[in-house]
C-alpha positions as CSV (number, residue, x, y, z in Angstrom):
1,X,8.3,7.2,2.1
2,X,11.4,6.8,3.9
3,X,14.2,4.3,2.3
4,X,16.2,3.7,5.2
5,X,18.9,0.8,4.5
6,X,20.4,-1.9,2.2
7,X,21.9,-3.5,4.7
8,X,20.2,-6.6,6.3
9,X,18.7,-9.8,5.4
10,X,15.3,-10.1,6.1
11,X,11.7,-9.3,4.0
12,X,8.6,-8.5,4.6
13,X,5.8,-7.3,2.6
14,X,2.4,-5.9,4.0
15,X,0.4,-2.9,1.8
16,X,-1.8,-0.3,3.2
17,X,-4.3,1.1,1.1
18,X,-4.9,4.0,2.4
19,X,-2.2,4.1,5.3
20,X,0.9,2.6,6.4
21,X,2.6,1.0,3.7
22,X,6.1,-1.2,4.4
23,X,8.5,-2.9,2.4
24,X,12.0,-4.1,3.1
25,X,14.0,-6.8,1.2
26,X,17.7,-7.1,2.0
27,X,17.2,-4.3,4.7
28,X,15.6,-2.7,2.3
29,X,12.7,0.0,4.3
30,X,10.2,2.0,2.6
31,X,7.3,3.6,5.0
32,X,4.8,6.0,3.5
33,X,1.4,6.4,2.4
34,X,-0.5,6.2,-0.2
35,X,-4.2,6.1,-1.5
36,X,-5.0,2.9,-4.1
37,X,-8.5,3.8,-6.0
38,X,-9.2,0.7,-8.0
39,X,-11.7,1.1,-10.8
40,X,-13.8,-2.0,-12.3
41,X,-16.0,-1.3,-15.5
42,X,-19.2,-3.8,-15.7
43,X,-21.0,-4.3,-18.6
44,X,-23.0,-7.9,-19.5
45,X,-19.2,-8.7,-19.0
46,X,-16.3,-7.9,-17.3
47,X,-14.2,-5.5,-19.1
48,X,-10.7,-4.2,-16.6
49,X,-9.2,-0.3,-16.5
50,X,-6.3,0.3,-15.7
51,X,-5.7,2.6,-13.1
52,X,-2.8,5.7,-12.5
53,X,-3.6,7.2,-9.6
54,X,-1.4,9.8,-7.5
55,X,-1.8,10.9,-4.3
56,X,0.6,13.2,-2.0
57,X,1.5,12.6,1.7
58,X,2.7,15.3,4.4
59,X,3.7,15.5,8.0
60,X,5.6,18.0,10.0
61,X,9.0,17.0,8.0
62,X,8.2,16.8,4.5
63,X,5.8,16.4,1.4
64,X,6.1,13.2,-0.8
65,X,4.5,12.2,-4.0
66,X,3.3,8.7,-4.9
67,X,2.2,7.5,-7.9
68,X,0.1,3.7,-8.0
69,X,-0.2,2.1,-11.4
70,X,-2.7,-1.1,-11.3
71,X,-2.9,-3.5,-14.3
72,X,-5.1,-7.0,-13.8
73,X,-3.5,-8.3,-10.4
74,X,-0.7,-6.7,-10.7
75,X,0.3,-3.1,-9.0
76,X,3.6,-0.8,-9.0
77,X,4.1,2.3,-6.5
78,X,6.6,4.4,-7.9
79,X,8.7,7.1,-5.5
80,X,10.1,9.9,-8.1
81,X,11.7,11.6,-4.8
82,X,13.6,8.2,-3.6
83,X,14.4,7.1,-6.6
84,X,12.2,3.8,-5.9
85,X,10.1,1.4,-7.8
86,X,7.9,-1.7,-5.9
87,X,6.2,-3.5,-8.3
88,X,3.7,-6.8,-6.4
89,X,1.8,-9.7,-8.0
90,X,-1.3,-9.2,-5.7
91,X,-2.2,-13.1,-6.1
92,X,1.7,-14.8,-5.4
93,X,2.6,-12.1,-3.4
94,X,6.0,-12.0,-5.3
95,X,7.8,-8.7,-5.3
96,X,10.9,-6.6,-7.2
97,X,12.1,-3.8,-5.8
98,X,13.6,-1.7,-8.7
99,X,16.2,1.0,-7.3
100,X,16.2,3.2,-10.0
101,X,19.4,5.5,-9.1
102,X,22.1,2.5,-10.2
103,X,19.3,0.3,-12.1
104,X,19.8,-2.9,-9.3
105,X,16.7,-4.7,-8.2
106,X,15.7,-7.0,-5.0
107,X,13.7,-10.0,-5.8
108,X,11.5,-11.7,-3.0
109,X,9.0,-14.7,-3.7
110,X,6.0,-15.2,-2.1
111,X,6.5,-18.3,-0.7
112,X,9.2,-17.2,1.5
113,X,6.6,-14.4,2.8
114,X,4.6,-17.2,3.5
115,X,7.2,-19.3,5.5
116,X,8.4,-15.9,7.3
117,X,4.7,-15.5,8.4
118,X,4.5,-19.1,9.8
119,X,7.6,-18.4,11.9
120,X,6.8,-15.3,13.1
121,X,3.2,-16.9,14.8
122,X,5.5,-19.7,15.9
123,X,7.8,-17.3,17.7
124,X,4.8,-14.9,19.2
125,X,2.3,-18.3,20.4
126,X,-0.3,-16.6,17.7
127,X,0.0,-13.8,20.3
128,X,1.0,-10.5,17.8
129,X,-2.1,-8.8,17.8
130,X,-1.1,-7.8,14.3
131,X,-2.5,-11.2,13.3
132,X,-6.1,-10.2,14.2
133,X,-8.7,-9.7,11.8
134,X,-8.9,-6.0,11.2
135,X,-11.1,-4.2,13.1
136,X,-13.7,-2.0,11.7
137,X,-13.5,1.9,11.2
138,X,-16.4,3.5,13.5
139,X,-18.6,6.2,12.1
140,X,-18.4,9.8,14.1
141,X,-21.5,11.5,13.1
142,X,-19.8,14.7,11.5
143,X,-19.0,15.2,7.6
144,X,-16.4,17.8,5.8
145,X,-16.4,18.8,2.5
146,X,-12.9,17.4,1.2
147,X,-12.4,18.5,-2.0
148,X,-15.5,19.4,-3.4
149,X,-16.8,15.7,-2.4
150,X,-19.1,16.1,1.1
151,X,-17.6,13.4,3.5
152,X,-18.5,11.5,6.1
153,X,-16.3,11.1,9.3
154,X,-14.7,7.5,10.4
155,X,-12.6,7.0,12.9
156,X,-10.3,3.8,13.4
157,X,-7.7,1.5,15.9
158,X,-6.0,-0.9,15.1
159,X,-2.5,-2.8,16.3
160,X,0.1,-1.2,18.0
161,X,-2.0,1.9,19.3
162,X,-2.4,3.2,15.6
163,X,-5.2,5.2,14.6
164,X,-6.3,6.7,11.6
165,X,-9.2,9.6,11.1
166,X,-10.4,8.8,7.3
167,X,-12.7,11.0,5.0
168,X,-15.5,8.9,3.2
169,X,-17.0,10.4,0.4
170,X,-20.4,8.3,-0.2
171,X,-20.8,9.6,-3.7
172,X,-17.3,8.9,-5.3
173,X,-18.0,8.2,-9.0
174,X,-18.3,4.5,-9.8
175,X,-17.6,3.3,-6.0
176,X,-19.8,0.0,-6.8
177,X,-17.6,-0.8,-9.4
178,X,-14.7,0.7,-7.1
179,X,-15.6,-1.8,-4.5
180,X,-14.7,-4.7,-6.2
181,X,-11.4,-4.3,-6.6
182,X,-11.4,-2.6,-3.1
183,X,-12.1,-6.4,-1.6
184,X,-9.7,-8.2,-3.9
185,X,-7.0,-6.2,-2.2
186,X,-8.3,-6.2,1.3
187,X,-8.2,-10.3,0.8
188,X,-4.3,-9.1,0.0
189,X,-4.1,-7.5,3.3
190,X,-5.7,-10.6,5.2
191,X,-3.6,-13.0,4.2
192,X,-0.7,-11.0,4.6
193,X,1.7,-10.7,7.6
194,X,0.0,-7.0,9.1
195,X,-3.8,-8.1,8.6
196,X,-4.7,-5.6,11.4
197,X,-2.3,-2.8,10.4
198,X,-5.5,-1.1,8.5
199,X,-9.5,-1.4,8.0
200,X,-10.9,-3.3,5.1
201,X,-11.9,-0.3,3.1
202,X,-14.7,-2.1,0.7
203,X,-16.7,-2.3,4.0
204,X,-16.9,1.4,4.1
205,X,-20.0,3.1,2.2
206,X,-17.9,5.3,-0.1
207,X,-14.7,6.2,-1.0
208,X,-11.8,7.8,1.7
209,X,-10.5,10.6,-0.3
210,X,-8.2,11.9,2.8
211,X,-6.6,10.0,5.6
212,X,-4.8,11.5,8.9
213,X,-2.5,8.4,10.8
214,X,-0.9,8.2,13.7
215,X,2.0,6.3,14.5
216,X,4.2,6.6,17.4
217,X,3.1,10.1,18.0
218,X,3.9,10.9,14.3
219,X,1.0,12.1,11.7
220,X,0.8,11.9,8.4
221,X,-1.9,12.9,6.2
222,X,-2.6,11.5,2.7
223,X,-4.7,13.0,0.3
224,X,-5.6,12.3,-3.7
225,X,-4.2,14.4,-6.3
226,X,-5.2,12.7,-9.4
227,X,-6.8,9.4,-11.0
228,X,-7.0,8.0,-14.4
229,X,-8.8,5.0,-15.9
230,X,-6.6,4.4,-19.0
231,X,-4.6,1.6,-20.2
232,X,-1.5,0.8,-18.3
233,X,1.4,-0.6,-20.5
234,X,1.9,-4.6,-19.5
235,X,5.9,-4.1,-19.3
236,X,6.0,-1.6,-17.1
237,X,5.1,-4.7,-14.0
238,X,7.9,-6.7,-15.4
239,X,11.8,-6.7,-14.2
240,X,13.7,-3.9,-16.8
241,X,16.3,-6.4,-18.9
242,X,19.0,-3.6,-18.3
243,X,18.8,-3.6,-14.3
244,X,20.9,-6.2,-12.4
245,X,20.6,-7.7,-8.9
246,X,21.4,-5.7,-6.2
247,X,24.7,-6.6,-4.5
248,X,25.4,-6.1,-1.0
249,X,28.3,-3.5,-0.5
250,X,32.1,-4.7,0.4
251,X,32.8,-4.4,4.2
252,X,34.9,-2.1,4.9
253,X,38.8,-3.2,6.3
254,X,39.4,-2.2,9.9
């Protein structure tokens, strides 16, 4: 995950699951990827776990880390290396962006997501094929054995020439209850600004426990390193009291 700028004025806010994911607020970039495994316990009732998952990405320049907290509808993607914190409410859409380096933060509400996304069709005539419902991965007909879970082989296209080669392992532990929270975020995704920037994942019949994109003749491939169903502490999805707003810096004088 790449943080590029902090230097312009505009936001957007689409997450892939397990691809792409983009965020910039104030000029603010990051690209990466990152797996989200979502667990659901079911009982007679509902009871939620929390989730800490951590996956690592790597392409020809560099290896990242990632770790994804989730707690109830909210979720925060932490990047130790860029010394970056997004933290989303998955139902408002609201974001903070917590720059960890100087303690500043970028806010950005959902509704102004929401009137940026309006625009945006209004400038394209509903033309951006990044609108379009996603399409759906297609099966291959070969299998791997991804680390130590046999998986099948799914191949996928989506907007702007992107495709991505991901690693389904049918007999992930708990995927029913897995699923669940697997279609709460892909209704995230839909009603997002990028709904065809990845495929809805609880369609698949198991879990994708690696992932190879391609992007403008760059690849990256994502796989999991770790996840934990354990309690996730509330404050960590609220804005720290010690961090202030981020300011833009001071021109400089010709």
């Amino acid at each position: 995950m790449d943080l590029n700028a902090l230097s312009a004025t505009s936001f957007d806010f689409s997450m892939r699951i397990f691809g792409f994911f983009r965020h910039s607020d104030l000029g603010l970039r990051v690209s990466g990827y990152f797996f989200i495994f979502l667990v659901l316990l079911c009982s007679s009732g509902v009871l939620r776990a929390d989730l800490i998952l951590e996956q690592q990405t790597s392409d020809s320049n560099h290896t990242s880390v990632a770790v994804l907290k989730l707690h109830g509808d909210k979720m925060r993607l932490d990047q130790p290396a860029n010394a970056l914190s997004v933290i989303i409410d998955l139902k408002t859409r609201d974001s903070i962006t917590l720059l960890t380096t100087n303690k500043t933060y970028l806010l950005k509400f959902g509704s102004e997501v929401r009137w940026e996304m309006e625009e945006e069709r209004k400038r394209s005539h509903h033309t951006n094929e990044l609108d379009s419902p996603p399409t759906q991965p297609v099966p291959t007909g070969q299998s791997e054995i991804v680390n130590d879970h046999p998986a099948a082989i799914y191949t996928w296209s989506g907007a702007k020439g992107e495709t991505e080669t991901l690693w389904v392992a049918t007999n992930f532990p708990n995927f029913d209850a897995i699923r669940v929270e697997l279609a709460k975020l892909d209704h995230f995704n839909a009603a997002g600004p990028h709904r065809n920037a990845q495929p809805e994942l609880a369609r698949l019949p198991g879990m994708v426990v690696k992932s190879e994109r391609v992007s403008k003749g760059h690849k990256a491939t994502t796989t999991l390193v770790s996840v934990k169903v354990e309690p996730v502490e509330a404050s960590l999805f609220a804005l720290p009291a010690d961090y202030a707003p981020w300011k833009r810096p001071a021109a400089k004088k010709p």
